[in-house]
VOGU-3710 file (C-alpha; in Angstrom, 3 decimals, decimal comma):
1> xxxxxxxxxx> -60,485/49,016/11,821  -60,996/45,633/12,723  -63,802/45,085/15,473  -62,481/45,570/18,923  -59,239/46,747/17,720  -58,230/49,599/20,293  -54,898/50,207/18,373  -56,287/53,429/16,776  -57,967/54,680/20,258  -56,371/56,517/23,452
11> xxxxxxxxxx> -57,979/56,244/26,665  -59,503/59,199/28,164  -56,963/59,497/30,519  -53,698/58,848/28,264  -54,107/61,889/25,530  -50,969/63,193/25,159  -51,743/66,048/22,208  -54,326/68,191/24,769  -52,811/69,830/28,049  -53,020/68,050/31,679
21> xxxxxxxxxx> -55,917/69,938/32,749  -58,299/68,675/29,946  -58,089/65,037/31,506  -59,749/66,334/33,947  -62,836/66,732/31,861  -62,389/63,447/29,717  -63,640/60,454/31,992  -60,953/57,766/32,180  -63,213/55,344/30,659  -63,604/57,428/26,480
31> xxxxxxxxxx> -62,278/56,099/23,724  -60,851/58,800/21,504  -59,393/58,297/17,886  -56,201/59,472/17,494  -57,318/61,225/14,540  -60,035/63,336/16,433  -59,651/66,571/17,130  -61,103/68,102/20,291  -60,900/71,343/21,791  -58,950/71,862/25,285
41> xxxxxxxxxx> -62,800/72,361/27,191  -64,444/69,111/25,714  -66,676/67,592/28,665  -66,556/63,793/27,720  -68,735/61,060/30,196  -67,481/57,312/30,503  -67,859/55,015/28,204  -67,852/57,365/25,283  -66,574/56,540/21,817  -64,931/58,970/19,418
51> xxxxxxxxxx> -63,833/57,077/16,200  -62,155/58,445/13,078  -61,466/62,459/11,790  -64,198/63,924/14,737  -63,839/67,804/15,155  -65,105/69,133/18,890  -65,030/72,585/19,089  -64,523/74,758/22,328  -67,206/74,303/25,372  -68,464/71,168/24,133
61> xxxxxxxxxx> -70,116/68,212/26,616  -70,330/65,204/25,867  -72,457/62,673/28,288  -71,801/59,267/28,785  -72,154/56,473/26,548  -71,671/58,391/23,640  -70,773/57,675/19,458  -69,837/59,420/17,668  -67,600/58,112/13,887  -66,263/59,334/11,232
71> xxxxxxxxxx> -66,066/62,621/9,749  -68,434/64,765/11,893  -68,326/68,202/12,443  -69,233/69,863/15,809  -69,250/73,661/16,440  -68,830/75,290/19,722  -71,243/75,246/22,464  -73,230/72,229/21,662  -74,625/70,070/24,429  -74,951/66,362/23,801
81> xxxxxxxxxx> -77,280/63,672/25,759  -76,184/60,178/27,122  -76,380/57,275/24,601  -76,725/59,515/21,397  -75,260/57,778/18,383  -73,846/60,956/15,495  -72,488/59,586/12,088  -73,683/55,995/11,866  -74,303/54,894/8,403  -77,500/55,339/6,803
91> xxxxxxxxxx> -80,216/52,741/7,122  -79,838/52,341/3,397  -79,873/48,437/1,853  -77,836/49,916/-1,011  -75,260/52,148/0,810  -71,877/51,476/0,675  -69,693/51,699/4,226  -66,973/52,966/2,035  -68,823/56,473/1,254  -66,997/59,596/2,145
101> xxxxxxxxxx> -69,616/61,431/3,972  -70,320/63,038/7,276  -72,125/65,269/10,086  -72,197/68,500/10,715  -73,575/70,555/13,702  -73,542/73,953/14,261  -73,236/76,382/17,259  -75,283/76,161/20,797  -77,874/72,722/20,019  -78,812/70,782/22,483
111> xxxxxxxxxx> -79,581/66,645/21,674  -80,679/65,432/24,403  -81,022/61,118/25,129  -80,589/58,958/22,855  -80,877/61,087/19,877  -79,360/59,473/16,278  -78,405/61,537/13,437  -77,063/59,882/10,418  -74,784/60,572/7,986  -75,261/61,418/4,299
121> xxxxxxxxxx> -75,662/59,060/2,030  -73,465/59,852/-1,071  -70,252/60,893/-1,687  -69,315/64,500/-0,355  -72,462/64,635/1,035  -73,333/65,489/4,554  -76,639/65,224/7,119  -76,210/69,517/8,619  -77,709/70,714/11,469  -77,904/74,598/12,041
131> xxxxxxxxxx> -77,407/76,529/15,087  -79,602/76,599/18,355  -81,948/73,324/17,827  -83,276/71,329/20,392  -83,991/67,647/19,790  -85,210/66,064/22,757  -84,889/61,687/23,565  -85,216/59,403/21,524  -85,031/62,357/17,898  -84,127/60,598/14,674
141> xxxxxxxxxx> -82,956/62,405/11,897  -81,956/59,989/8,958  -79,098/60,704/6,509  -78,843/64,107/4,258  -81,334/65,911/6,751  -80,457/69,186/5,820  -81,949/71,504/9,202  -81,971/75,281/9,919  -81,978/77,453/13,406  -83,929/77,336/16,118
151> xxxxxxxxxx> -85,871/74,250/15,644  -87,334/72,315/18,428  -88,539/68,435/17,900  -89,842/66,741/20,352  -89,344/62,969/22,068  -89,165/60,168/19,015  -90,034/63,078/16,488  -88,585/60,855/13,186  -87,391/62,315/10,484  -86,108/60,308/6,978
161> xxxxxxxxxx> -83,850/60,902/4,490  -83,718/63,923/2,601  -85,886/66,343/5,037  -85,199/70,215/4,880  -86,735/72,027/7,835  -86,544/75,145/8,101  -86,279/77,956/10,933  -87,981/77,770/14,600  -90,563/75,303/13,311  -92,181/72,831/16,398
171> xxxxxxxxxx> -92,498/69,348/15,731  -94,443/67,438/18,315  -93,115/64,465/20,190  -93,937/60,949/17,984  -94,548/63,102/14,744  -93,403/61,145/11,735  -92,046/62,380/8,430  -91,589/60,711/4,867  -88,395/61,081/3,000  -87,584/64,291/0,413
181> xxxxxxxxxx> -90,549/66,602/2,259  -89,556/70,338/3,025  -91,004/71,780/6,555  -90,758/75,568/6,073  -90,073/78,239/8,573  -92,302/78,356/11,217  -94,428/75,453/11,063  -95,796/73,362/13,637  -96,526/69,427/13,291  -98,857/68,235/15,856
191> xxxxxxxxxx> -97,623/65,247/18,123  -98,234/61,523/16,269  -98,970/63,651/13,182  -97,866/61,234/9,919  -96,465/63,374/7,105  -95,647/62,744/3,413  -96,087/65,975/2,004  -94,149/69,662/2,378  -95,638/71,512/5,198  -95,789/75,338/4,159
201> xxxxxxxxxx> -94,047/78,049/5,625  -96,415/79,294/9,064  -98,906/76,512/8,487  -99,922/73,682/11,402  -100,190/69,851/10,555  -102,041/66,784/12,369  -103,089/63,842/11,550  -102,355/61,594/8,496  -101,383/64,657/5,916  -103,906/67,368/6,769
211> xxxxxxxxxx> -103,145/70,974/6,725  -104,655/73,010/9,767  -104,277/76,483/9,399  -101,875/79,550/9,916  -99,953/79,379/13,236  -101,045/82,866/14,374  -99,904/82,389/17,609  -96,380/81,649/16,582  -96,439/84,511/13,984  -97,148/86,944/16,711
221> xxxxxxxxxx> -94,374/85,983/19,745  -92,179/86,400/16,145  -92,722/89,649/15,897  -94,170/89,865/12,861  -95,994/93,186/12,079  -100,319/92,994/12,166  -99,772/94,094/8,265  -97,293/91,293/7,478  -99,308/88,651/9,404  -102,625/90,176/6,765
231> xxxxxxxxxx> -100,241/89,459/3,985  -99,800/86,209/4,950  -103,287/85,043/5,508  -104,035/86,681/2,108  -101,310/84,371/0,625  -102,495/81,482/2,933  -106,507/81,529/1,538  -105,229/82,067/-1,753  -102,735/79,421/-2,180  -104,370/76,870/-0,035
241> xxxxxxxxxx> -107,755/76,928/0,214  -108,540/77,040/-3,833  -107,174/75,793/-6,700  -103,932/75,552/-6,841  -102,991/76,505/-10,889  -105,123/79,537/-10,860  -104,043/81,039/-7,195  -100,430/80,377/-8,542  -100,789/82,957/-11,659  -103,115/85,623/-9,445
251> xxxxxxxxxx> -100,300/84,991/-7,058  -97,822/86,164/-9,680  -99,725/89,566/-10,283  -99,125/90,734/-6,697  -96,198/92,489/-5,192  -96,048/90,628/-2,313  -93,534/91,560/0,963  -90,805/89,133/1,981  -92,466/87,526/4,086  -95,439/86,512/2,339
261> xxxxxxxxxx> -92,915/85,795/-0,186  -91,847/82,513/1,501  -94,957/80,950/1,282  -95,585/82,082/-2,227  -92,113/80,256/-3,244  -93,225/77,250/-1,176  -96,065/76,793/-3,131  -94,214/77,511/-6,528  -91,791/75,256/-5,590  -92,508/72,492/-3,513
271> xxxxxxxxxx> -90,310/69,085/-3,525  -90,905/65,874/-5,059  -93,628/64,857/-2,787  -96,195/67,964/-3,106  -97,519/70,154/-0,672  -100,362/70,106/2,159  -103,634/71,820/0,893  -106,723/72,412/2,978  -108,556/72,477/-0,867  -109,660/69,323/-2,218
281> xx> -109,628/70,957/-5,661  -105,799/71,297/-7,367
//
């Protein structure tokens, strides 16, 4: 679409497809694709832009100054924060505009300002974000971010390409996090931490790539049982704290719980980048 061609837009107040009653919600000021599709209880602030095949699902609201392109997903119930940018092309010198990619969010998260999620960067491919997050201003998350449930990031937390994070990690506000690293369930980053390796399941970060410890704290408002959290510190000293080849195969010998299990297959597995270690011996 040529640039500031509003032939493929209707005005917030002209939608013909949705009953009366939803103009009411949609400020008079949106620009909505034709090709979007948004449920009848869409909240929508002025100034707003909705461009290309967007799906809103039911009890959506979205604030003012708004974009979001292209072929992005949104579930019900999600709650998104004034000047937020969702599907903008990867900051990629070698992308091509013309890739078929997109966004998807799940049920019930909440971006807050100025938040910027990107979409993937290959054909197909698409940046997902589960159910329940919270990403507070200024949150980054570059393209292919793959994200589970109940995560909370705080202000400028950036994250690049490639990221998986798990489930109801914490990552503190100004954290930083290299490309292709996994952040496993649980975890905690601490704020202005710089990280280019996997943080383990349960473990803390700080600084420039150091590994703290077990996040007790976190493992007990969990609900994990005083036996599983044990099993996990067993793994934890194991794993982390000597070297890494020979923990792996005593590792192997024990019948470890599910839980425990996570971290064990974290270790065993990590992505391209390696994992944090509090052993200086691997």
């Amino acid at each position: 679409m040529p640039h500031g061609d509003l032939s493929a837009f209707r005005f917030g107040n002209l939608r013909q497809t949705i009953p009366a009653l939803s103009t009411l919600l949609i400020h008079p000021t949106a620009l909505i694709s034709a090709e979007a599709r948004i449920a009848d209880d869409v909240r929508i602030g002025p100034y707003t832009v909705i461009e290309g095949p967007v799906n809103i699902a039911q009890n959506c609201d979205i604030a003012g100054h708004v974009l979001i392109r292209g072929n992005v997903s949104i579930a019900r119930g999600n709650r998104i924060g004034w000047g937020s940018v969702i599907g903008a092309d990867p900051q990629d010198l070698h992308f091509d505009p013309l890739t078929c990619s997109g966004v998807e969010l799940g049920e019930e998260n909440t971006l807050r300002e100025y938040v910027t999620i990107h979409r993937g960067s290959h054909s197909g491919s698409n940046t997902r974000i589960g159910c329940r997050n919270f990403l507070m201003t200024g949150v980054h998350l570059a393209h292919d971010v793959q994200m589970g449930d109940h995560n909370a990031l705080a202000n400028n937390v950036l994250l690049a390409g490639h990221i998986h994070v798990g489930n109801k990690c914490f990552l503190g506000g100004g954290s930083v996090f290299h490309q292709f690293i996994h952040i496993g369930d649980y975890a905690i980053a601490q704020g202005n931490a710089a990280i280019s390796q996997d943080i383990p399941p349960y473990c803390m970060a700080h600084g420039n790539n150091l590994l703290a410890a077990l996040n007790v704290i976190g493992l007990k408002r969990a609900g994990f049982t005083p036996e599983q959290r044990a099993e996990i510190k067993r793994a934890f000293r194991l794993l982390l704290e000597g070297n890494r080849q020979i923990a792996l195969q005593q590792a192997a010998l024990v019948d470890w719980s599910d839980a425990a299990m996570l971290l064990v297959k974290a270790v065993e597995h990590p992505s391209r980048k390696g994992i944090l270690t509090r052993s200086t011996n691997l």
